[in-house]
Jmol script that loads the backbone (N, CA, C; Angstrom):
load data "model"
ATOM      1  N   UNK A   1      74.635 108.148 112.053  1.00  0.00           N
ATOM      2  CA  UNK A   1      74.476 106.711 112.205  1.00  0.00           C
ATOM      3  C   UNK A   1      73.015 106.415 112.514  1.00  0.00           C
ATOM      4  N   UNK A   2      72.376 105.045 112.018  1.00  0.00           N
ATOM      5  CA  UNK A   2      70.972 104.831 112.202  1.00  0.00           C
ATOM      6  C   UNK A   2      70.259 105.538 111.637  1.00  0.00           C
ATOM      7  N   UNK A   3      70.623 106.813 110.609  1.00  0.00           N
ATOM      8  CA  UNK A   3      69.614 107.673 110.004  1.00  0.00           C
ATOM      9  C   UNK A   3      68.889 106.843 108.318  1.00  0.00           C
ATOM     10  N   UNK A   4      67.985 106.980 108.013  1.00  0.00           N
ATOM     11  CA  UNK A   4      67.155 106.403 107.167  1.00  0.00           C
ATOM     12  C   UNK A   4      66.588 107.610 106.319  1.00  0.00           C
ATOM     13  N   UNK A   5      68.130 107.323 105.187  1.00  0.00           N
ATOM     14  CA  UNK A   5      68.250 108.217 104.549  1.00  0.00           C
ATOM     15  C   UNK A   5      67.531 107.513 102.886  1.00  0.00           C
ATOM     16  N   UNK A   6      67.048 106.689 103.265  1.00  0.00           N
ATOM     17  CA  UNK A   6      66.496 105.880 101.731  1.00  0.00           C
ATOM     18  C   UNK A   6      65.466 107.165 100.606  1.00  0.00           C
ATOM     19  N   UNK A   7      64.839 108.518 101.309  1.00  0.00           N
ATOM     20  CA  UNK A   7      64.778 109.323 100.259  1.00  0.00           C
ATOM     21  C   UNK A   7      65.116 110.255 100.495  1.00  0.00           C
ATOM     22  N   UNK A   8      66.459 110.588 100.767  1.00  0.00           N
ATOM     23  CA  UNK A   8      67.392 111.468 100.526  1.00  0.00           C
ATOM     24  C   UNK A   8      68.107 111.459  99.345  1.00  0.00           C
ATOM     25  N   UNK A   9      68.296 112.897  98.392  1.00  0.00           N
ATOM     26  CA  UNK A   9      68.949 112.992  96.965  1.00  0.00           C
ATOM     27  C   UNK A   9      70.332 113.202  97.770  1.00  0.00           C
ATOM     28  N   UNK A  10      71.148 112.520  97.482  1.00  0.00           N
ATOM     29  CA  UNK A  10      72.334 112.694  97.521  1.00  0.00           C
ATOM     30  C   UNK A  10      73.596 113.101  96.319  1.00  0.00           C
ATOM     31  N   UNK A  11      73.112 112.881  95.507  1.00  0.00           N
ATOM     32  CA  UNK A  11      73.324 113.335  93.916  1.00  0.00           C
ATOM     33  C   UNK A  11      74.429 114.808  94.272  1.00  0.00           C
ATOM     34  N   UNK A  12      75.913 114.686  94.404  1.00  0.00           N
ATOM     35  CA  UNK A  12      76.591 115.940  94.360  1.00  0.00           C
ATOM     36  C   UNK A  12      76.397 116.286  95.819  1.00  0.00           C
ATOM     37  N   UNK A  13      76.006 115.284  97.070  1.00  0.00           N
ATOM     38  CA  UNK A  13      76.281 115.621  98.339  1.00  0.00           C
ATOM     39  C   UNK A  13      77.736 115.191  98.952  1.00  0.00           C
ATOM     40  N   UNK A  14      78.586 116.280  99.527  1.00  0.00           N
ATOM     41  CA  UNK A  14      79.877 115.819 100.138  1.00  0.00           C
ATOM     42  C   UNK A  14      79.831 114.501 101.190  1.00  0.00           C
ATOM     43  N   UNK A  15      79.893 113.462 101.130  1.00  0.00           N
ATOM     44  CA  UNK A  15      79.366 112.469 102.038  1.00  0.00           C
ATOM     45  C   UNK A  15      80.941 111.907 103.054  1.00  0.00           C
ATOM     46  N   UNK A  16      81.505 112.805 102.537  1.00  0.00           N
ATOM     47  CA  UNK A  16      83.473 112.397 103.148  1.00  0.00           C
ATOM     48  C   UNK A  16      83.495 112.728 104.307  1.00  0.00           C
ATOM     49  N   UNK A  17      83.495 111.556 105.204  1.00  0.00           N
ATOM     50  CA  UNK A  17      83.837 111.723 106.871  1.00  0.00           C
ATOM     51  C   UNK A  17      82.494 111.785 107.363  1.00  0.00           C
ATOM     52  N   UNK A  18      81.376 111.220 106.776  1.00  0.00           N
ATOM     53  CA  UNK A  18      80.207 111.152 107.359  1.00  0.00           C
ATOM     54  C   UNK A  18      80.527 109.322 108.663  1.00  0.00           C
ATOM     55  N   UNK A  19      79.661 109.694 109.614  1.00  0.00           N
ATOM     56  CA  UNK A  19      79.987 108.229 110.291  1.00  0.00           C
ATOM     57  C   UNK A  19      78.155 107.495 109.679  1.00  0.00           C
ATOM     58  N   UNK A  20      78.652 105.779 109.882  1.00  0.00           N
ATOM     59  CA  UNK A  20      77.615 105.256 109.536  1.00  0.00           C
ATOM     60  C   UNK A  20      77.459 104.251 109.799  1.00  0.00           C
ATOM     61  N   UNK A  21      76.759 103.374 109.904  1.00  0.00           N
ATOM     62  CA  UNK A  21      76.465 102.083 110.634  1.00  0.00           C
ATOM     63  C   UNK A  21      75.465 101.108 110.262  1.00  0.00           C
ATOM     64  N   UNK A  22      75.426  99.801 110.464  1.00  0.00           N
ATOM     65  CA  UNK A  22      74.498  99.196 109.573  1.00  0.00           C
ATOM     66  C   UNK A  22      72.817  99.402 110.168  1.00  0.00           C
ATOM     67  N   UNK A  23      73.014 100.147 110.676  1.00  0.00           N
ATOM     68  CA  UNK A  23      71.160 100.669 111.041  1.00  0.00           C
ATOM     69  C   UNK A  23      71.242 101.779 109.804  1.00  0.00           C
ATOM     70  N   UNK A  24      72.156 102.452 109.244  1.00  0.00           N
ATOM     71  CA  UNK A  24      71.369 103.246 108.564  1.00  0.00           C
ATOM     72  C   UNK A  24      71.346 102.841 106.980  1.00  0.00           C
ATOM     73  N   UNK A  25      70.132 103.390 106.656  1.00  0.00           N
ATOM     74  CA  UNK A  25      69.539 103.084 105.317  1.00  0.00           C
ATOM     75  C   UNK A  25      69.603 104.283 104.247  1.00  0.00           C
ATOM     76  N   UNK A  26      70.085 103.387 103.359  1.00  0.00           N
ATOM     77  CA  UNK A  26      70.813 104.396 102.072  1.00  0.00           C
ATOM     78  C   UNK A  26      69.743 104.248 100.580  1.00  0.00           C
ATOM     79  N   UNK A  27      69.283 105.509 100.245  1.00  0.00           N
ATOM     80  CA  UNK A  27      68.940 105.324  98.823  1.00  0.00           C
ATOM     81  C   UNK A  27      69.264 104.239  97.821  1.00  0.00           C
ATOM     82  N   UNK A  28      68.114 103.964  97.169  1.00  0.00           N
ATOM     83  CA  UNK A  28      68.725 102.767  95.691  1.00  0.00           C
ATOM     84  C   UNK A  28      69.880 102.307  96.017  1.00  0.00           C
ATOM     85  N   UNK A  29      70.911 102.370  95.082  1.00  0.00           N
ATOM     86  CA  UNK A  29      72.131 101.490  95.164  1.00  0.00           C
ATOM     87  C   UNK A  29      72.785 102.333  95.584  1.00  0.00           C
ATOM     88  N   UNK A  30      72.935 103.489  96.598  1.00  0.00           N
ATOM     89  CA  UNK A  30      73.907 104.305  97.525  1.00  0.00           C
ATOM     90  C   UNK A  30      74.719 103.248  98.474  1.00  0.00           C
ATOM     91  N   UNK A  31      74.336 102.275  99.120  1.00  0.00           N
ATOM     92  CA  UNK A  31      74.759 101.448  99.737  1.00  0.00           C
ATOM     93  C   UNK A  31      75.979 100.857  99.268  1.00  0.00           C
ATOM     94  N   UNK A  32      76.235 100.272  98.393  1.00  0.00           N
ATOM     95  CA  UNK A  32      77.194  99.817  97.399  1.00  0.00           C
ATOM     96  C   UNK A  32      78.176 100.532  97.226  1.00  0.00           C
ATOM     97  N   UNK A  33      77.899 102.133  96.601  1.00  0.00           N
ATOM     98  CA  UNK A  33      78.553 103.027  96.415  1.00  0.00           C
ATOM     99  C   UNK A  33      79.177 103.337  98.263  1.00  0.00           C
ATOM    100  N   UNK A  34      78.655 103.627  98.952  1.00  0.00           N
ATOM    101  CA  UNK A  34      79.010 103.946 100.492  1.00  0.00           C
ATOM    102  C   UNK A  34      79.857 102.763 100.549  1.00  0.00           C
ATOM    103  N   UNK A  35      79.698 101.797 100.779  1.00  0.00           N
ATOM    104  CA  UNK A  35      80.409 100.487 101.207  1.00  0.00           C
ATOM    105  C   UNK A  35      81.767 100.462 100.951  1.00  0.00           C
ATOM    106  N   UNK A  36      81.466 100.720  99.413  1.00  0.00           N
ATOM    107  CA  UNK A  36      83.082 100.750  98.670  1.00  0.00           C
ATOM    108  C   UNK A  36      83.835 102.030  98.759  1.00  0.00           C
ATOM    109  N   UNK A  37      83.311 102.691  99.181  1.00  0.00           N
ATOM    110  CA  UNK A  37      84.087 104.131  99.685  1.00  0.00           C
ATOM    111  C   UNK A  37      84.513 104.281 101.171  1.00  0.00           C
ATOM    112  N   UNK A  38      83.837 103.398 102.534  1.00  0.00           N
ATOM    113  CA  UNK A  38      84.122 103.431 103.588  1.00  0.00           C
ATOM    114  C   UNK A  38      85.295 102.371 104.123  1.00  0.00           C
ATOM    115  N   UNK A  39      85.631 102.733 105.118  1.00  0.00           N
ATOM    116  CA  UNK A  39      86.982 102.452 106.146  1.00  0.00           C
ATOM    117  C   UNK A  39      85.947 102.270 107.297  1.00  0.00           C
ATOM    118  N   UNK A  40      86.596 101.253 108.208  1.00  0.00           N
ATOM    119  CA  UNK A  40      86.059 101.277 109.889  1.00  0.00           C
ATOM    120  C   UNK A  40      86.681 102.327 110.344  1.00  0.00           C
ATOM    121  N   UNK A  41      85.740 103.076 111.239  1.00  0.00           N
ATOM    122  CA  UNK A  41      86.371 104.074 111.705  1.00  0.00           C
ATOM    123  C   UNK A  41      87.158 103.999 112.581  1.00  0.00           C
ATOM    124  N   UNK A  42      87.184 102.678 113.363  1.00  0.00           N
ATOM    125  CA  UNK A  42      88.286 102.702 114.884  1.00  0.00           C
ATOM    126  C   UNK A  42      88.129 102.627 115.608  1.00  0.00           C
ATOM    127  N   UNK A  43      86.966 103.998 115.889  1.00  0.00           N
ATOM    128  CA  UNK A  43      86.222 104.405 117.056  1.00  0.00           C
ATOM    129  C   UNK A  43      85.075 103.193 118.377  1.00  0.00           C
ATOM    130  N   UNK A  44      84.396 102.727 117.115  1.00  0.00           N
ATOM    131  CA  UNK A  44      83.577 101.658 117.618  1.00  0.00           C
ATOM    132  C   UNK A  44      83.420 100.373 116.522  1.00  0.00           C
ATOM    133  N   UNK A  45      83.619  99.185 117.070  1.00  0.00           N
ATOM    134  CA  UNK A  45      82.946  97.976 116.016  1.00  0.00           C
ATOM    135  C   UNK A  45      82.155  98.332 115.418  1.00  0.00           C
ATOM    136  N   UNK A  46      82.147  97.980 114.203  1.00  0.00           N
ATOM    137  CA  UNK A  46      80.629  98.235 113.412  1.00  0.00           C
ATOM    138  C   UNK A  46      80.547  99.691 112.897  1.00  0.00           C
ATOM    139  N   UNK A  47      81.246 100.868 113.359  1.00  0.00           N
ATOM    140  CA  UNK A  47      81.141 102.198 112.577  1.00  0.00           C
ATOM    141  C   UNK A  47      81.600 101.922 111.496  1.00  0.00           C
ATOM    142  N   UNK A  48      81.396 102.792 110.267  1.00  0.00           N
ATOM    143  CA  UNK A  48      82.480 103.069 109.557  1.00  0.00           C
ATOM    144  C   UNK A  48      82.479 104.567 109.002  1.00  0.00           C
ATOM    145  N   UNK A  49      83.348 104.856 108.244  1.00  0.00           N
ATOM    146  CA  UNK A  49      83.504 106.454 108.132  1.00  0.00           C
ATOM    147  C   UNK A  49      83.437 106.429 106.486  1.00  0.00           C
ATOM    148  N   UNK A  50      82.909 107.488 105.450  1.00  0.00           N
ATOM    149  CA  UNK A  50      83.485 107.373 104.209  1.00  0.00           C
ATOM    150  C   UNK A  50      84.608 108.397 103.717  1.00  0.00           C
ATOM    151  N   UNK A  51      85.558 107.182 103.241  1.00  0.00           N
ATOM    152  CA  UNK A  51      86.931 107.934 103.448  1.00  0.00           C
ATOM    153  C   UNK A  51      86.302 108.874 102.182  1.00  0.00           C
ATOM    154  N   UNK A  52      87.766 109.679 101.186  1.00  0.00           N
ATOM    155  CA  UNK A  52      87.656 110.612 100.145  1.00  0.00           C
ATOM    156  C   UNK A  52      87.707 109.716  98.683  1.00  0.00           C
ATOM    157  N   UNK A  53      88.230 108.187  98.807  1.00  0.00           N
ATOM    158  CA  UNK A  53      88.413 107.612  97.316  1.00  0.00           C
ATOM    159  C   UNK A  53      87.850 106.534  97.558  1.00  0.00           C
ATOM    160  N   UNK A  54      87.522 105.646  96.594  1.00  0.00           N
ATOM    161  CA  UNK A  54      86.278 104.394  96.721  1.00  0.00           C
ATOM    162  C   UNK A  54      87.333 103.174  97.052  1.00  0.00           C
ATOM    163  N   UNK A  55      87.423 102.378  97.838  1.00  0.00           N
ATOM    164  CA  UNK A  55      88.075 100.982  98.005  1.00  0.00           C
ATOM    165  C   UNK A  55      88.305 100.248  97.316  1.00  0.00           C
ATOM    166  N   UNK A  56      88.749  99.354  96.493  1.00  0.00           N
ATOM    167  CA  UNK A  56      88.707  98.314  95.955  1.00  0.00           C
ATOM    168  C   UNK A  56      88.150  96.795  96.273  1.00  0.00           C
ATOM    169  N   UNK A  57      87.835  97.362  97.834  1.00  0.00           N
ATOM    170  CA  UNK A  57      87.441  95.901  98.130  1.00  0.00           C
ATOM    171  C   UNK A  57      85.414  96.992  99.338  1.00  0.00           C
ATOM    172  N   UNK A  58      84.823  95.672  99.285  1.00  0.00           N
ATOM    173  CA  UNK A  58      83.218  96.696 100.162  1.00  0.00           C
ATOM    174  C   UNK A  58      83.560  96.378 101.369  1.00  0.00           C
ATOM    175  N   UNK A  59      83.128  97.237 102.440  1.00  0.00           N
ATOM    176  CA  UNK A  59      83.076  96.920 102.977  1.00  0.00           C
ATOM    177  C   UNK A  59      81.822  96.257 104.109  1.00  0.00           C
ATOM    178  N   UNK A  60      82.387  94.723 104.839  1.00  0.00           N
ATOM    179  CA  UNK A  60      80.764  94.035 105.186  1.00  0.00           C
ATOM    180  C   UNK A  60      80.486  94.260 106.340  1.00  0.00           C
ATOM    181  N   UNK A  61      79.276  95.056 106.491  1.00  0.00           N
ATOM    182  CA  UNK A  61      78.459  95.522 107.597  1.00  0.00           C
ATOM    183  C   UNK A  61      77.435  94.470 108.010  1.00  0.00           C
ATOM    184  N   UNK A  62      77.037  94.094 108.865  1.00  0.00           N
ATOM    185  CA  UNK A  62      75.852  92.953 109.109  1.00  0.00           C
ATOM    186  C   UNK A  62      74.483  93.564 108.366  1.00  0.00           C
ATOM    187  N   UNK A  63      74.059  93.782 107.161  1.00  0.00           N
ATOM    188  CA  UNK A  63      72.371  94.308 107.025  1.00  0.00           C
ATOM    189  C   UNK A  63      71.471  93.437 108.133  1.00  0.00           C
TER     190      UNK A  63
END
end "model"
wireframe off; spacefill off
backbone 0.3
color backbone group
């Protein structure tokens, strides 16, 4: 969470069950892709976790 991952290759990285939060910063359009793949985790407001299959709906984090 909070990590500022904007040049990180993620290309073929396992990203399932990573936690994340709207401090952290995602490569190009990774964000989008993350969004629509994450669940709130539960744990805390504002976490969320990326589940294993993409959502149908994004999910909205405050940027």
């Amino acid at each position: 969470m909070g990590a500022d991952l904007s040049g990180a290759k993620l290309e073929g990285a396992l990203l399932e069950g990573i936690l994340w939060d709207d401090t952290t910063v995602w490569p190009g359009n990774w964000e989008t892709l993350v969004r629509r793949a994450s669940l709130p985790s539960g744990a805390e407001q504002g976490v969320f976790i990326v589940a294993a299959e993409p959502s149908d709906t994004a999910v909205h984090a405050e940027a």
